[in-house]
DRENNU-377625 format. One record per residue: x negated, y, z of N, C-alpha, C in turn. Coordinates in pm, whole numbers, plus 50000, padded with zeros to 5 digits. Layout:
N
XYZXYZXYZ
...
# end
This chain:
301
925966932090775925336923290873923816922890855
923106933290809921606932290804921136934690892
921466939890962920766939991143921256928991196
921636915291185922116902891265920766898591271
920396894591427919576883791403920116869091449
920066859891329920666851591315920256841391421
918976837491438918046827591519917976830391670
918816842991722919176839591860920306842091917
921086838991787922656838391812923076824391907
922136812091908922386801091965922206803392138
921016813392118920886814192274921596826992299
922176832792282923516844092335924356833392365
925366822892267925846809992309925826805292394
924216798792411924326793692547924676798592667
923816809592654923836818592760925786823892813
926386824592730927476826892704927786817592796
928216806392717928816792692788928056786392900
927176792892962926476788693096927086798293233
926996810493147928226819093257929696814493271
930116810593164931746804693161931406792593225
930886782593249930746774793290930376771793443
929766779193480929296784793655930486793193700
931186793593638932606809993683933556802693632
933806797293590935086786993537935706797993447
934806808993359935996815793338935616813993127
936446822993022936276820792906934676824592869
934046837192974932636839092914932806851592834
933726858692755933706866192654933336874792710
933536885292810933466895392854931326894392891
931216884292879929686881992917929116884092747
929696877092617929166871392540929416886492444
930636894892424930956904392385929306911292307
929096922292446928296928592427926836924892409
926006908892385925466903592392925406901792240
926416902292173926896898292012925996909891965
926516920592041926756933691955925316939091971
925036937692119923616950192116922466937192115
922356929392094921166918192102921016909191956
922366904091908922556898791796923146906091697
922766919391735923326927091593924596925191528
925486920891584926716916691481927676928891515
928186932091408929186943591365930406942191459
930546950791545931186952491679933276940991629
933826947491530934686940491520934486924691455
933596919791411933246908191398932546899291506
932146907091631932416900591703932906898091825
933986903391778935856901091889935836890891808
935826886591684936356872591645935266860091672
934086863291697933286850991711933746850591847
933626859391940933806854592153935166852392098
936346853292029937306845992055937106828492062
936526827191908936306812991926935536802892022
934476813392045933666809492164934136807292310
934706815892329935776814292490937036798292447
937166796292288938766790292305937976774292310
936506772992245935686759092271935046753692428
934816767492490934546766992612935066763692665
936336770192708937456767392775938816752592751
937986745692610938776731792619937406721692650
936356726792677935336721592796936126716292952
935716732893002936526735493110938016731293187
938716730693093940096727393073940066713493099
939776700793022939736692293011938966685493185
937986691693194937476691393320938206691593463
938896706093430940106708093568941156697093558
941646695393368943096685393449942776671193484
941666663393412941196651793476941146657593612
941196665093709940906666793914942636671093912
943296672093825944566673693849944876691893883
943916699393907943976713393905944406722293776
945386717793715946186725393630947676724293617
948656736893620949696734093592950326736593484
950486727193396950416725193294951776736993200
952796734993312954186744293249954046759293266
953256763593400952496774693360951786781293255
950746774693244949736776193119950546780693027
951416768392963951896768992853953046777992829
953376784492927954686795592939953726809492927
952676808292981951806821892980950596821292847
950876810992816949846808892668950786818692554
952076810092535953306816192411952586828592452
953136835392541953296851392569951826853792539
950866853192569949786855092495949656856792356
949836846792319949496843592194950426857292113
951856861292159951896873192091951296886292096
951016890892227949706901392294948686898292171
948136886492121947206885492069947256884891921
948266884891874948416886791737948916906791733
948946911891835949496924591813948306933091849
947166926891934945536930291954945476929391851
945216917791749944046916891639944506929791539
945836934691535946026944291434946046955291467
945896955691614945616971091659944156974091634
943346959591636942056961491657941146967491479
942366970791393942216971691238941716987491280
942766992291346943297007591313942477016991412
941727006691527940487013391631939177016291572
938717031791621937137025091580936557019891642
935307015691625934457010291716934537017491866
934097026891842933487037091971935187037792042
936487033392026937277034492111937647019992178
937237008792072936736994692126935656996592253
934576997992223933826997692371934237005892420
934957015892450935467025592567936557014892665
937597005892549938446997592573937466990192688
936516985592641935526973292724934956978392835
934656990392849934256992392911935056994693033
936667001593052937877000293095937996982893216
937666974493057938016960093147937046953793206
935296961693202934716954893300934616962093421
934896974893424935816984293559936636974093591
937546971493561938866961493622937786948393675
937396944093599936126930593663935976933293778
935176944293764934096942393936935286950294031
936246959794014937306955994144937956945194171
938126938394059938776922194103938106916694159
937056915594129935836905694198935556914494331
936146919994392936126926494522937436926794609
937996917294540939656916194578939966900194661
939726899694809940216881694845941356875494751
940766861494768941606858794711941976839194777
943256841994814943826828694859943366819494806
943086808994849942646795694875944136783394803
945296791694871946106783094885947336791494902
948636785094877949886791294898951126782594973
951346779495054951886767795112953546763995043
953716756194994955116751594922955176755294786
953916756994720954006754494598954436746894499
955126751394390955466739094327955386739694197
954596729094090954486735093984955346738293839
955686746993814956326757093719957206766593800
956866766893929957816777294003957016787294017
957396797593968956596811293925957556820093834
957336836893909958526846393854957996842993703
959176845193592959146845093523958236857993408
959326867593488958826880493424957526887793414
956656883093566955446883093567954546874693510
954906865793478954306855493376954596859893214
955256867293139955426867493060954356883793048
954666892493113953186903593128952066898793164
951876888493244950616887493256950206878793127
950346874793060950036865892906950236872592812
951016886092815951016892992716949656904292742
949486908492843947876912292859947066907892816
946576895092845945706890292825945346882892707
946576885592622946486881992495946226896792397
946516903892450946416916692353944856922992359
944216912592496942706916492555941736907392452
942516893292429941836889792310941656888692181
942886896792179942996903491980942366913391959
942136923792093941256934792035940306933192097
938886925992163937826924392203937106910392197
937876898392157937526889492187937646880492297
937776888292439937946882792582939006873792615
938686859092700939396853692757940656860892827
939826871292919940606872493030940516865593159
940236860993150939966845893267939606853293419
938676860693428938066873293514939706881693556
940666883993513941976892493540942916883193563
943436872593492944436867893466944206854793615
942696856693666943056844893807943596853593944
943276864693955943896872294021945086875694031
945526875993937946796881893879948096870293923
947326855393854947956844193884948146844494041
947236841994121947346836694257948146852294332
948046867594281948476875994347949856874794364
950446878294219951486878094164952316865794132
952066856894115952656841094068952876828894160
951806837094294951666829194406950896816794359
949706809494288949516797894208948186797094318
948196786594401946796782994433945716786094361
944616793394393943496798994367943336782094257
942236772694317941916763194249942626757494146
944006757194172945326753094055944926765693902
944866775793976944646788393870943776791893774
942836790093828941036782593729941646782193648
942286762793678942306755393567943266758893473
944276763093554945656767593462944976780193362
944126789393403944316794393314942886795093167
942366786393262941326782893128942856776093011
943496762793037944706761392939945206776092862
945716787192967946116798692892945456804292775
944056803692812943076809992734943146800192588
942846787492628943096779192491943976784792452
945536786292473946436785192360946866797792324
946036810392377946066824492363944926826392278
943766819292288942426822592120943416808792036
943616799392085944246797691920945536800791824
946616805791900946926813891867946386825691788
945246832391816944976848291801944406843691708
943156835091696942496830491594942396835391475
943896827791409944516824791300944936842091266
945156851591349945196861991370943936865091285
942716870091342941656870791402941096869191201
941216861791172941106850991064941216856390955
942566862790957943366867490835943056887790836
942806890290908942036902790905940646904590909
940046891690911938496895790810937626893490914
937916889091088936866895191173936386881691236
935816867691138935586855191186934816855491069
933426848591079932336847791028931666829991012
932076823090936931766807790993930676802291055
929376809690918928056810190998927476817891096
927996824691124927696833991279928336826491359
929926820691398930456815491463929596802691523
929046795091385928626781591455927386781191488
926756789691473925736791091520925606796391670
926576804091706926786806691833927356795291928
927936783291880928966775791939927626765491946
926916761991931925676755391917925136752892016
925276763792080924316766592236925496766492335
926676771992265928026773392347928216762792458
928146754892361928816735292390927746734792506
926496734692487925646731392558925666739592680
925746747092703925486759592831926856756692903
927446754092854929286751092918928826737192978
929116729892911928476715493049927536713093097
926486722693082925126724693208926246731993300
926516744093239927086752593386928276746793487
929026737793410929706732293511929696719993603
927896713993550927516709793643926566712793747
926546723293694925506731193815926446738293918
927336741993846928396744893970929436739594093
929286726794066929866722394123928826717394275
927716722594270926596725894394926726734894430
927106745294424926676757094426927916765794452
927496773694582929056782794690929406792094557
930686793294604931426801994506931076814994515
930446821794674930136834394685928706839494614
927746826594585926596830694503926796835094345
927886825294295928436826094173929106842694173
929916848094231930656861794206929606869394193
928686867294335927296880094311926836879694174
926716868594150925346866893970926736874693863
927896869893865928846874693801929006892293812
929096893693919928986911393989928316918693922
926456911393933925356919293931925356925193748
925596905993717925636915193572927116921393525
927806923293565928936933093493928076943193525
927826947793638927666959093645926096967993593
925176954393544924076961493431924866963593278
925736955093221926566955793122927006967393128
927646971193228928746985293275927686995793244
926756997393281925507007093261925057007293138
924986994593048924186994092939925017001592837
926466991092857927156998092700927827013592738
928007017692869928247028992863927337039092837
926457035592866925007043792753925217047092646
925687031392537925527032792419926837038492379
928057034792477929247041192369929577058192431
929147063392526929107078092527927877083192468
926977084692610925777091992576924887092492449
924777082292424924187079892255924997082792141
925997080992193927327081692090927437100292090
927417106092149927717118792188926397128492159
925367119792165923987127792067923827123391957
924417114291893924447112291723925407122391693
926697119291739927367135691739926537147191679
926137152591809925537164091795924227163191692
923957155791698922257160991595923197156991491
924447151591438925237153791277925397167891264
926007170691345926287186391328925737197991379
924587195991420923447204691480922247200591482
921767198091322920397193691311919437202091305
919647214691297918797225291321918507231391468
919277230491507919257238091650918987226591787
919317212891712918397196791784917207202591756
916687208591629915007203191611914157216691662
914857223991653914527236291759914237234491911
915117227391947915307224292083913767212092130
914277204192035912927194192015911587200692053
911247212491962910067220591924909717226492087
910877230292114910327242192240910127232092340
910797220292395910537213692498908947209092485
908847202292338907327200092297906527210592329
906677223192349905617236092359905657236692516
906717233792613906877234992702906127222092795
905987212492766905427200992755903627205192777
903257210092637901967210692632901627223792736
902067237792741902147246892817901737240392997
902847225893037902827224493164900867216993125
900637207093102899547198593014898077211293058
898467223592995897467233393000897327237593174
898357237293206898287243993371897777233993436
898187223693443897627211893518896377207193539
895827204993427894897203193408893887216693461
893747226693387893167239193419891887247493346
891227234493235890057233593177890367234793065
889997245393004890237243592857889237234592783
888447226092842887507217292788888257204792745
889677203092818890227191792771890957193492635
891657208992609892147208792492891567222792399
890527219992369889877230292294890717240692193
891447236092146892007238591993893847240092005
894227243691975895857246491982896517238391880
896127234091751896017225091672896247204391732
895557204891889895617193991907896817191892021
897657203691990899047200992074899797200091984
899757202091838900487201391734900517186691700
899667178891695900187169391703900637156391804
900457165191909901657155692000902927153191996
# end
């Protein structure tokens, strides 16, 4: 952890829990890669901090929806269990991954993001009733989204409302809330998981939860002004700089550390001639040899 910087782990937090909080959703999928490429923290250590971070958020959130009565409570808790095993069978898959097949994983589920978030989605389902919902689809959809937060950290919250209102038929607004509940009892569940394989950090954790707390009840009172279609765009825009950023870092960068391991000679070759090719264009352009007298002063460019 010597590359952590510790002192703006509070504002990744916030920042974290200000998106979960404006989106009603856990935040992880926001807070993830924010851990990793900003706060330096060691990619599987922090799947276990956004776990905890999404499971404090989301008994924010939670608490919020069932005081308005927008949660169904026998839902949740039928799609939490099933979680919670997805998520004890994540955290130990997440032993035997490396890193670089973790963010490929992430990168996978913020693809799934921004088509969901391009997917209508009902308002309402007429004759609803609550705990009436297929079974079997409730028991996959919690086992997803639990296996999403043993090996990355993620709520889910972003998949599992779609999924709810597609498949489960659950009023859009009922679904929020229901599944912020899921998310609670799918990170605490995993947690304890999470815990016992090494990838929860106390002082990284609370230091992140710091700003957490705080950015979660700004954002959900700022949202409750504010159209739901402005909220998806801000949600949209950044998956899809995220989508750009870490796929940078887990191919392209990933794929030239590669190569200059095993081709450090024929990298620095390559290096050399573009540099000659470089100064060569430098000489034409210009046209004066008054600007570069000496051949010596392309050597050290």
């Amino acid at each position: 952890m010597g590359n952590t910087v510790l002192w703006i782990l509070p504002f990744i937090g916030f920042f974290g829990g200000l998106i979960a909080g404006l989106l009603g959703l856990g935040g992880g999928v926001v807070i993830f890669p924010l851990l990793v490429f900003v706060g330096g923290i060691p990619l599987k250590l922090a799947t276990g901090t956004g776990l905890l971070h999404i499971f404090f958020v989301s008994v924010i959130g939670g608490f919020i929806h069932h005081r308005r009565g927008k949660v169904d409570s026998k839902a949740g808790i039928f799609l939490g269990i099933s979680g919670i095993v997805g998520g004890v069978v994540g955290s130990y898959l997440s032993l035997v991954l490396s890193d670089h097949s973790l963010q490929s994983i992430y990168l996978l589920v913020v693809i799934l993001a921004i088509i969901l978030l391009f997917i209508p989605q009902k308002l309402n389902h007429e004759g609803y009733k609550s705990g009436d919902f297929n079974r079997v689809f409730g028991v996959a959809i919690g086992f997803i989204v639990g296996c999403l937060a043993g090996l990355l950290g993620v709520g889910g919250g972003f998949i599992i409302i779609p999924l709810m209102t597609c498949l489960l038929k659950i009023p859009l607004r009922i679904a929020i809330g229901t599944s912020l509940l899921v998310i609670q009892i799918t990170a605490l569940g995993t947690i304890l998981a999470k815990y016992s394989v090494g990838h929860i950090d106390l002082i990284i954790t609370s230091l992140v939860l710091m700003g957490a707390v705080i950015g979660a009840i700004l954002g959900a009172i700022v949202s409750l002004g504010s159209p739901v279609k402005l909220l998806r765009v801000i949600l949209l825009s950044f998956l899809i700089m995220i989508f750009f950023y870490v796929g940078y870092k887990t191919f392209y960068k990933h794929n030239m550390n590669s190569y200059r391991e095993t081709n450090p000679i024929q990298l620095d070759n390559q290096g050399d001639r573009e540099k000659n090719n470089v100064c060569t264009e430098i000489r034409r352009f210009f046209a004066f040899r008054i600007w570069f007298p000496t051949q010596n002063s392309f050597d050290k460019l």
